[in-house]
C-alpha positions in Angstrom: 55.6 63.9 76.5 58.9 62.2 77.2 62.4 63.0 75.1 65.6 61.4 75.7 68.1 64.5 76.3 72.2 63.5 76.4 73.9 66.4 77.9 77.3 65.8 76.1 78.7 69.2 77.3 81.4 68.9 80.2 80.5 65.5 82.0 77.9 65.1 80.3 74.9 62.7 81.5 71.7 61.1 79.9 68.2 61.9 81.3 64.9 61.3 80.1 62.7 65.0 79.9 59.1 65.2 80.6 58.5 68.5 78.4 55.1 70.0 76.7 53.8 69.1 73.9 54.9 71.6 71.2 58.4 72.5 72.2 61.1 73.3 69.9 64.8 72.3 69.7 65.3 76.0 70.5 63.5 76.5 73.1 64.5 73.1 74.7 68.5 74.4 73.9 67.8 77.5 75.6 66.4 76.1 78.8 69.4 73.4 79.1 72.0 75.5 77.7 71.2 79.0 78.7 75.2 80.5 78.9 75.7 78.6 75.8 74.9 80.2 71.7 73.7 77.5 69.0 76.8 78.4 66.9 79.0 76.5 69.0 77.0 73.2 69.2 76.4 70.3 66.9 72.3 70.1 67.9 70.7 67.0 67.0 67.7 65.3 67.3 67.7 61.5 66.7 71.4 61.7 65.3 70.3 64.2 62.3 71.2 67.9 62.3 68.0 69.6 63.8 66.7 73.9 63.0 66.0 75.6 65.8 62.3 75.2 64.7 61.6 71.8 65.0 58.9 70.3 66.9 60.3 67.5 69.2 58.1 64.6 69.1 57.6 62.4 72.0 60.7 59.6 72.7 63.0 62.0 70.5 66.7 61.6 71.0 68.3 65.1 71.6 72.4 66.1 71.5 74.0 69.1 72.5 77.2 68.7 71.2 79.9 72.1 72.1 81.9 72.4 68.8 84.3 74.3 70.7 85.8 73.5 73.9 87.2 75.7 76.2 91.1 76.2 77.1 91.6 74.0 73.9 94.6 75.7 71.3 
C-alpha cells in the first residue's frame, strides 16, 4: 500500500512509501528514524497526533517532526 511520508527532520523531503499492509506508526518511525527516540518527535499521521500502535492505512499522510533540535540553547 502507498503512504505519503514527509521527512521534516534536517532537510527534510517528501516521498511517497510503498509499505505492507499492517504496519504501524512505530514500526514505520523506527525504520526511517532509527538513531532517533519517539520522545523527541511530534509523530503524526494525517496532521493528528498518532500512538505508536496505529495501523497506517493506505494514502495516509505521516510527519516526523524532532521537538528538539540539535546545537539549539
Amino acid at each position: 500500500m502507498n503512504v505519503l511520508f514527509v521527512n521534516c527532520d534536517g532537510g527534510g523531503f517528501a516521498d511517497h512509501l510503498d509499505i505492507a499492509e499492517g504496519t504501524t506508526v512505530g514500526v514505520l518511525f523506527c525504520e526511517k528514524v532509527p538513531y532517533g527516540k519517539p520522545a523527541d518527535y511530534l509523530i503524526r499521521v494525517n496532521r493528528q497526533p498518532a500512538p505508536a500502535n496505529q495501523v497506517l492505512q493506505a494514502g495516509d499522510r505521516i510527519t516526523f517532526t524532532p521537538t528538539k533540535i540539535e546545537g539549539a540553547a
